[in-house]
Backbone and ligand atoms as CSV (ligand in chain L), in Angstrom:
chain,resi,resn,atom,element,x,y,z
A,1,UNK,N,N,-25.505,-21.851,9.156
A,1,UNK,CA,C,-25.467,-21.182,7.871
A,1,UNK,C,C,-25.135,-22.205,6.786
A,2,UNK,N,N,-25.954,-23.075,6.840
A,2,UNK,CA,C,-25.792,-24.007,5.536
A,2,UNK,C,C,-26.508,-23.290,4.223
A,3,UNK,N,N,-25.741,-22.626,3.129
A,3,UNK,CA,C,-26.213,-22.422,2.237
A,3,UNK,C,C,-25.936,-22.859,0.563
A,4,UNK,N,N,-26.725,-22.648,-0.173
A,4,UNK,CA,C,-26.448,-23.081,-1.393
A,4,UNK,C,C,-25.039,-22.649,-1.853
A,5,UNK,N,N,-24.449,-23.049,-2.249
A,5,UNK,CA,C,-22.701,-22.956,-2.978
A,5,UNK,C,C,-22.619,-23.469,-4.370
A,6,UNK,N,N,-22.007,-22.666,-5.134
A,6,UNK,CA,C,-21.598,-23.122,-6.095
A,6,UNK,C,C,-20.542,-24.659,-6.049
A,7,UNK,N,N,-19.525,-24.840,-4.812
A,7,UNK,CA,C,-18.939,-25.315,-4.951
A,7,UNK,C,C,-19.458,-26.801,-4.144
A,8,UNK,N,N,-19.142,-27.610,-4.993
A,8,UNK,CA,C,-19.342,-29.629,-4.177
A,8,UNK,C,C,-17.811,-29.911,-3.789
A,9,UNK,N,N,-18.019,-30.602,-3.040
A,9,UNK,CA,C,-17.129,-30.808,-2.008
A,9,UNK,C,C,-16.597,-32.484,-3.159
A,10,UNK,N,N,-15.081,-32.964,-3.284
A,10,UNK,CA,C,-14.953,-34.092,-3.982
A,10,UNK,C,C,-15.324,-35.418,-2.573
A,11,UNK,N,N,-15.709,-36.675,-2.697
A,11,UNK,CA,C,-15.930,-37.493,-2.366
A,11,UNK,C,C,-14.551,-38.038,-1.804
A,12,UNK,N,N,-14.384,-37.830,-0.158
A,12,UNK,CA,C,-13.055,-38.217,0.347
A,12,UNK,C,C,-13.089,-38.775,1.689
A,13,UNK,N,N,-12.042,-39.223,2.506
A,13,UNK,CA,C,-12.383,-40.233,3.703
A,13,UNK,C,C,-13.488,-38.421,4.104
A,14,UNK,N,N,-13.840,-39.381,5.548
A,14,UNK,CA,C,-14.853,-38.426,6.246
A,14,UNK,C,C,-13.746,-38.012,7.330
A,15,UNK,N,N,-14.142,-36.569,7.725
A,15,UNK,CA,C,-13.500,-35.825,8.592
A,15,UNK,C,C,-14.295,-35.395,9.718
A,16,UNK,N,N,-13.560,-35.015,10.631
A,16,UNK,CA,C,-14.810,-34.540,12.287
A,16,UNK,C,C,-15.162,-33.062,11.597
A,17,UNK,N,N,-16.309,-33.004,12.272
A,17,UNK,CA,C,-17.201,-31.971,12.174
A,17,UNK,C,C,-16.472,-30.731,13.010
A,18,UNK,N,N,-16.655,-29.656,12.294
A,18,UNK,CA,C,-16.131,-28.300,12.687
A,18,UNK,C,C,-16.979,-27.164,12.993
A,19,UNK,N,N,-17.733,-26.975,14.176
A,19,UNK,CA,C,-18.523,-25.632,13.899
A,19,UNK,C,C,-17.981,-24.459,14.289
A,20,UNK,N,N,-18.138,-23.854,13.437
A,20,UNK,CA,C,-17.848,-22.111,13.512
A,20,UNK,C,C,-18.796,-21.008,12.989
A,21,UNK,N,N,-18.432,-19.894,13.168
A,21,UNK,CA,C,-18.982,-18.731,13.169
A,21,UNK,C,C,-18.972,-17.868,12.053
A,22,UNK,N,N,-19.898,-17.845,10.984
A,22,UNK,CA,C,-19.347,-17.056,9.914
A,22,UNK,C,C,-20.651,-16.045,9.750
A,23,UNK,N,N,-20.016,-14.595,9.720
A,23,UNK,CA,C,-21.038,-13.514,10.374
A,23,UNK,C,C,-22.055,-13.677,11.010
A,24,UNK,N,N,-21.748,-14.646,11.758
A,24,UNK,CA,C,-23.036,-14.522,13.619
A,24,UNK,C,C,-23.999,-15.696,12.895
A,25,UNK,N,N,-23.304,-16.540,11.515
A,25,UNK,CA,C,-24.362,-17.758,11.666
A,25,UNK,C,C,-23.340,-19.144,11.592
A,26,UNK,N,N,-23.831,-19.815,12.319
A,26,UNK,CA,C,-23.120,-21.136,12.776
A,26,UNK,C,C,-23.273,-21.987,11.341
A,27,UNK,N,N,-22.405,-22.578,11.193
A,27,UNK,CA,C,-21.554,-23.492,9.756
A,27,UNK,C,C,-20.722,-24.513,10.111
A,28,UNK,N,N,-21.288,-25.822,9.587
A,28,UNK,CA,C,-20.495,-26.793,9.805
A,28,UNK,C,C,-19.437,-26.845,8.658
A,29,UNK,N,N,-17.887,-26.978,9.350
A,29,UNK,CA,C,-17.074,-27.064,8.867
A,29,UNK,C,C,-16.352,-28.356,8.472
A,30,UNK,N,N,-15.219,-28.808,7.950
A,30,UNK,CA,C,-14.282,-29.900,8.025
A,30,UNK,C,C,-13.164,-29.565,8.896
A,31,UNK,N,N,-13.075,-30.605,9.899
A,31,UNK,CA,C,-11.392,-30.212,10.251
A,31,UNK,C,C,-10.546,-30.551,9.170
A,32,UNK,N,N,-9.670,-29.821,9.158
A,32,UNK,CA,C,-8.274,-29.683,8.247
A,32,UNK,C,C,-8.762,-28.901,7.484
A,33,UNK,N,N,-10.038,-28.361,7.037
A,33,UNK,CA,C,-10.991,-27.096,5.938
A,33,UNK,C,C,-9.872,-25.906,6.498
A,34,UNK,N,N,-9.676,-25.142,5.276
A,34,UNK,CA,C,-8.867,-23.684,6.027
A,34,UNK,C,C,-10.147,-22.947,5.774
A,35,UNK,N,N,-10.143,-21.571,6.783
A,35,UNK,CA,C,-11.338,-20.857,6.576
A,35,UNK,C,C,-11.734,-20.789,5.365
A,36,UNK,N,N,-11.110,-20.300,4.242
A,36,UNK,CA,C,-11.318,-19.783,2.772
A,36,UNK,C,C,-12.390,-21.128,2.342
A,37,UNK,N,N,-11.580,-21.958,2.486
A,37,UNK,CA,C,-13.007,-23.177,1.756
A,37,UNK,C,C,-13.824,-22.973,2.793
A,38,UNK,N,N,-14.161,-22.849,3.853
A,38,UNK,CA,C,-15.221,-23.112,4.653
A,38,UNK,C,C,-16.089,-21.765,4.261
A,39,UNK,N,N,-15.862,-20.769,3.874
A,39,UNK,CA,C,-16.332,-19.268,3.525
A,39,UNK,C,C,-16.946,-20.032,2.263
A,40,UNK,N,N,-16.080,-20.933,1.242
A,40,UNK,CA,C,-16.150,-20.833,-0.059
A,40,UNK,C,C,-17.623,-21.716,-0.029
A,41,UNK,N,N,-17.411,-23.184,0.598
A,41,UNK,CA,C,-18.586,-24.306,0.919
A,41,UNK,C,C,-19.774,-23.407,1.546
A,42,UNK,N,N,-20.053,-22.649,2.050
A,42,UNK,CA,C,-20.722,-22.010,2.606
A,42,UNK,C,C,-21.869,-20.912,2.036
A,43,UNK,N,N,-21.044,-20.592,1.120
A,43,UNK,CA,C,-21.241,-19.674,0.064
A,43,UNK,C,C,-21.574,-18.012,0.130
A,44,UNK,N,N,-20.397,-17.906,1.175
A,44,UNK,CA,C,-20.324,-16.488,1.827
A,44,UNK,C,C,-19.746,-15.720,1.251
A,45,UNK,N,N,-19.540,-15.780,0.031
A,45,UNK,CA,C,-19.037,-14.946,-1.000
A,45,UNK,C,C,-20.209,-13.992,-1.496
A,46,UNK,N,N,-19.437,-12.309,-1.584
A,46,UNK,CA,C,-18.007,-12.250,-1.753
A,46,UNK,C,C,-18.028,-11.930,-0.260
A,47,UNK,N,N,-16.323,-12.479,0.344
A,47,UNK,CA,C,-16.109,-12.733,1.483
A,47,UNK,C,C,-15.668,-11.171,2.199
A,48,UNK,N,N,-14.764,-10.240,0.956
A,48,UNK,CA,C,-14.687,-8.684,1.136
A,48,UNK,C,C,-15.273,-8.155,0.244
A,49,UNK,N,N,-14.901,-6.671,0.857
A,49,UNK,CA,C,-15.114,-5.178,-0.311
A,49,UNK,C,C,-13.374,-4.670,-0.300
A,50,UNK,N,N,-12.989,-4.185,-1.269
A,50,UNK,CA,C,-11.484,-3.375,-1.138
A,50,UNK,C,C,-12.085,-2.102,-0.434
A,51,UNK,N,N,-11.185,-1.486,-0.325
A,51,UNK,CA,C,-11.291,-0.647,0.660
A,51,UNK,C,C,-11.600,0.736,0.095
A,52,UNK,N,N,-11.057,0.551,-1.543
A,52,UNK,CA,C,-11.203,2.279,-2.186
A,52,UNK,C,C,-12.602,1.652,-2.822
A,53,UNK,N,N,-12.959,0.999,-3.976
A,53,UNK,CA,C,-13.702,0.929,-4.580
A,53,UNK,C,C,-14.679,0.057,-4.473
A,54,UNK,N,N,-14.650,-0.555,-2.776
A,54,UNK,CA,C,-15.699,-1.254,-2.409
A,54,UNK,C,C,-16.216,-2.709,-3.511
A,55,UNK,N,N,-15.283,-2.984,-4.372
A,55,UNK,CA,C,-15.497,-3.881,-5.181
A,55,UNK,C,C,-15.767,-4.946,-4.093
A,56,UNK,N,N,-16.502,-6.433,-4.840
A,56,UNK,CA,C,-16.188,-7.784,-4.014
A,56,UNK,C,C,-15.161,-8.873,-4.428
A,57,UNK,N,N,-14.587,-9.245,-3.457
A,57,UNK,CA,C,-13.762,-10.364,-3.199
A,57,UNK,C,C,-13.738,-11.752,-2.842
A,58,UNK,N,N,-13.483,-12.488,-3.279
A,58,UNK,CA,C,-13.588,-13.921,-2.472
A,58,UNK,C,C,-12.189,-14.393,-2.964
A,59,UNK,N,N,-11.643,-15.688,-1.985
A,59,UNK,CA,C,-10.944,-16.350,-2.121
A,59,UNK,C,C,-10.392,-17.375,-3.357
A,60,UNK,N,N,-9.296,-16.937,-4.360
A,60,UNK,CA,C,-8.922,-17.172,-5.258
A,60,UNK,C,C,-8.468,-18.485,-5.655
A,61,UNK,N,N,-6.778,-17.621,-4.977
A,61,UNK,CA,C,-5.784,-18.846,-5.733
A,61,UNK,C,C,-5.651,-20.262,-4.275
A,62,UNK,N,N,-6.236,-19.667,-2.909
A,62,UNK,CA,C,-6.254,-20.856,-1.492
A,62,UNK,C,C,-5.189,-21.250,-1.690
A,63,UNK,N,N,-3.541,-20.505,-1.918
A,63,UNK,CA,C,-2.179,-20.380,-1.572
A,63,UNK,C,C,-1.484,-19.366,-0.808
A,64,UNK,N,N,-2.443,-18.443,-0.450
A,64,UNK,CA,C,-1.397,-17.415,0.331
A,64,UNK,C,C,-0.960,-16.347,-0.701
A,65,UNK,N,N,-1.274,-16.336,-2.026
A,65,UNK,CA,C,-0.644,-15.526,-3.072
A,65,UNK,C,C,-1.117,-13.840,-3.451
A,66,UNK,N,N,-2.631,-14.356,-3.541
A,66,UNK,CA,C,-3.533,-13.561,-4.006
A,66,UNK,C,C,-4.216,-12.442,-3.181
A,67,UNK,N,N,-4.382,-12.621,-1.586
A,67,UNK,CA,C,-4.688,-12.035,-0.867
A,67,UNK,C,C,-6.098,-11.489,-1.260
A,68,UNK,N,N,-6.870,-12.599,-1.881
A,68,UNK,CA,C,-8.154,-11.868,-1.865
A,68,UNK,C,C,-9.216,-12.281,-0.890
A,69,UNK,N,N,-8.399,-13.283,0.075
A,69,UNK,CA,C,-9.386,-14.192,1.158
A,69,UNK,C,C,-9.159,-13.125,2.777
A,70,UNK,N,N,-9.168,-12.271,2.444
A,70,UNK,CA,C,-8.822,-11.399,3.649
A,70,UNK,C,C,-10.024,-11.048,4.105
A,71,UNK,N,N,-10.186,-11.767,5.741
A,71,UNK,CA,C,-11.346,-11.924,6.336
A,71,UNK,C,C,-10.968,-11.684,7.621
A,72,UNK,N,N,-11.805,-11.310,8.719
A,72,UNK,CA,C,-11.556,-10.855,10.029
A,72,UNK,C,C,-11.528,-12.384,10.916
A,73,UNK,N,N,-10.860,-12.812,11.955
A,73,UNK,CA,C,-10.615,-14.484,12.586
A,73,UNK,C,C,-10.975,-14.373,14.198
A,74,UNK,N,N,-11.577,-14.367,14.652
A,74,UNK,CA,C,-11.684,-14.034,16.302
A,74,UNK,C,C,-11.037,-13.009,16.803
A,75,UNK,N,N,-11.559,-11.795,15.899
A,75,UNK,CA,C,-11.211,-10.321,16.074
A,75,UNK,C,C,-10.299,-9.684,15.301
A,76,UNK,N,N,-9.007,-10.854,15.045
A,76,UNK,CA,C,-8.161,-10.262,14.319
A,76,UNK,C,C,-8.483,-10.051,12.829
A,77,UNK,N,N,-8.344,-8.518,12.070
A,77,UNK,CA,C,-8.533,-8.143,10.730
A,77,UNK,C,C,-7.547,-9.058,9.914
A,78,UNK,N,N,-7.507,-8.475,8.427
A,78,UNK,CA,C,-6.764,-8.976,7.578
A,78,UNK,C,C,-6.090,-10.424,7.449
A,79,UNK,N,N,-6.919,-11.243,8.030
A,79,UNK,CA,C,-5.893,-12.986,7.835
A,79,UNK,C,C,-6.131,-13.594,6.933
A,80,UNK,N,N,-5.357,-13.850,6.583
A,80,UNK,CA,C,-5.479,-14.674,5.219
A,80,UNK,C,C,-6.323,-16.082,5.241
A,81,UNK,N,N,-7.503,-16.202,4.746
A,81,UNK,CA,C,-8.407,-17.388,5.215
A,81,UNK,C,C,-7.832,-18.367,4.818
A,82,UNK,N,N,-6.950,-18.604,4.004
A,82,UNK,CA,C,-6.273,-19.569,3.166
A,82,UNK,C,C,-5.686,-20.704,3.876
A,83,UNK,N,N,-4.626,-19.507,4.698
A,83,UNK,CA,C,-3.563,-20.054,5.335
A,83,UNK,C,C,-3.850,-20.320,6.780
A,84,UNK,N,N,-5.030,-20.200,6.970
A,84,UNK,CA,C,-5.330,-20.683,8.457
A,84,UNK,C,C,-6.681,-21.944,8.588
A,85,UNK,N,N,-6.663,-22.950,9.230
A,85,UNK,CA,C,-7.433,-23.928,9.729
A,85,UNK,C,C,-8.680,-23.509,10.141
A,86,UNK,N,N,-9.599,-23.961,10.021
A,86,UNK,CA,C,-10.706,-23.899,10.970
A,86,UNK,C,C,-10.311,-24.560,12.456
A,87,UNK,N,N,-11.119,-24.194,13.345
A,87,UNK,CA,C,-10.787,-24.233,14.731
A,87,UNK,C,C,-12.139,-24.288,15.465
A,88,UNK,N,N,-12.718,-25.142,16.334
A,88,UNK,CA,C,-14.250,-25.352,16.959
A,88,UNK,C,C,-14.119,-24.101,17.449
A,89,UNK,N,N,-15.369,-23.316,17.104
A,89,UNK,CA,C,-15.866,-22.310,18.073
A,89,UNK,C,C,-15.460,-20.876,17.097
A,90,UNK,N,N,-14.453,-21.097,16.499
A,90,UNK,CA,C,-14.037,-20.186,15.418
A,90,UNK,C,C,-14.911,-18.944,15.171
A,91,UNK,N,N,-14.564,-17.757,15.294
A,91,UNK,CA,C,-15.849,-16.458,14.749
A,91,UNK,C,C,-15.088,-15.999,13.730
A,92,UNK,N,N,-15.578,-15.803,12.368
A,92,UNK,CA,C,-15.201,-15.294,11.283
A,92,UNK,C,C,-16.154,-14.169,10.979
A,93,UNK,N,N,-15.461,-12.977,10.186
A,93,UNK,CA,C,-16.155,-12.081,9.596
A,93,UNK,C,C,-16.007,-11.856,8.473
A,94,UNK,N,N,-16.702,-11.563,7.583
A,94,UNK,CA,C,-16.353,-10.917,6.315
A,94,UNK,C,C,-16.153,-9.564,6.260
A,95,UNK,N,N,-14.948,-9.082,5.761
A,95,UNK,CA,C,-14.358,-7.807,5.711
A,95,UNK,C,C,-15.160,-6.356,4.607
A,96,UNK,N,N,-15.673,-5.534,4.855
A,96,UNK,CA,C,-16.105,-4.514,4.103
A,96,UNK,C,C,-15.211,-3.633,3.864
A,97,UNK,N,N,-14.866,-3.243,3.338
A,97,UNK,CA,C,-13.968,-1.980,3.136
A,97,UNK,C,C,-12.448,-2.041,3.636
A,98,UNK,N,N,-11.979,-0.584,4.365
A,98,UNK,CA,C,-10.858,-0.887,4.766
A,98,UNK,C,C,-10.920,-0.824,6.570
A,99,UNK,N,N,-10.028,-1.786,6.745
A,99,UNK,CA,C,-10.067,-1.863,8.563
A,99,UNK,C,C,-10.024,-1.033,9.418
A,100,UNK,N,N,-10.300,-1.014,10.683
A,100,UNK,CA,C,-10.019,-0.442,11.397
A,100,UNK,C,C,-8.797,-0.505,12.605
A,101,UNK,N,N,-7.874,0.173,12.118
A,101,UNK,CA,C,-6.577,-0.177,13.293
A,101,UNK,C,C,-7.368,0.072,14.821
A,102,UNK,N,N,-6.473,-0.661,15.570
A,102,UNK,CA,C,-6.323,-0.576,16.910
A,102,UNK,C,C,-5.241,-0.149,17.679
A,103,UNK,N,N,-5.383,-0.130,18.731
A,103,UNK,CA,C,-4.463,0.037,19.608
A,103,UNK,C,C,-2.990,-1.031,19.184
A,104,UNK,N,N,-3.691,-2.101,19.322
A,104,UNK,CA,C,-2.511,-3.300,19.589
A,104,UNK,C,C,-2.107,-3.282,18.059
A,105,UNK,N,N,-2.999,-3.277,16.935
A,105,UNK,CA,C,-1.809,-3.009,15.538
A,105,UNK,C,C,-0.763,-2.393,15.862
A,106,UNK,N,N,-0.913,-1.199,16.279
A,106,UNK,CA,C,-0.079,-0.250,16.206
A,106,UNK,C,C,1.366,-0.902,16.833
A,107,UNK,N,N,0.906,-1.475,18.105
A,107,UNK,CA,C,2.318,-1.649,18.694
A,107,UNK,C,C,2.994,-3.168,18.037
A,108,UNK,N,N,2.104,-3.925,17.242
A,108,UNK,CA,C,2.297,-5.244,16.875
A,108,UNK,C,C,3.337,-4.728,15.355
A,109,UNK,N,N,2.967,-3.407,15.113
A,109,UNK,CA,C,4.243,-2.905,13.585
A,109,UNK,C,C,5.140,-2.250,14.089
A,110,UNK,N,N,5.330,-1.622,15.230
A,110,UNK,CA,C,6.308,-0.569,16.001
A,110,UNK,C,C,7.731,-1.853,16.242
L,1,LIG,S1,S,-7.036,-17.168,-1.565
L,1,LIG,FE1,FE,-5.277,-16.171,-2.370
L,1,LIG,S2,S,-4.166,-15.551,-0.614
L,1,LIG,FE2,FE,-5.845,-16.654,0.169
């Protein structure tokens, strides 16, 4: 999934190659890239919908603040793309609406 992006990458040492999964199409990543730039380089925006008004979202402030990079990570909903690394093999989703709990939420807030 190499696609056109608004965003250029600045001119810096070179990093190993990262492939992952961003909605079922393969994307070369940077190691040390947190998902949110790799969504952002990619140009998989918008990355959500909110959940009442289906608006779109993409990744803002890439601090953990804003919570608008909330994307699904090798199953798990709601992670903050920001604050997490890319990882080889990585499956990312982009989030529509509002989630669907599971079983294991449930007992992971109990
Ligand atoms: S981009 Fe703001 S919390 Fe991730």
């Amino acid at each position: 999934m190499q696609t056109d992006s608004p965003f250029n990458r600045l001119a810096t040492t070179p990093a190993e190659a990262v492939t992952l999964e961003i909605d079922g199409q393969p994307f070369i990543a940077r190691e040390g890239d947190s998902v949110a730039a790799a969504l952002l380089a990619a140009g998989a925006v918008p990355s959500r919908t909110t959940p009442v008004s289906a608006s779109p979202r993409a990744p803002y402030c890439m601090m953990g603040v804003c919570f608008e990079c909330l994307v699904e990570v090798d199953g798990l909903a709601n992670v903050q793309g920001c604050m997490v690394q890319v990882i080889e093999g990585m499956k990312v989703r982009c989030q529509s609406g509002a989630r669907e709990l599971t079983e294991g939420d449930f007992h992971e807030a109990v």
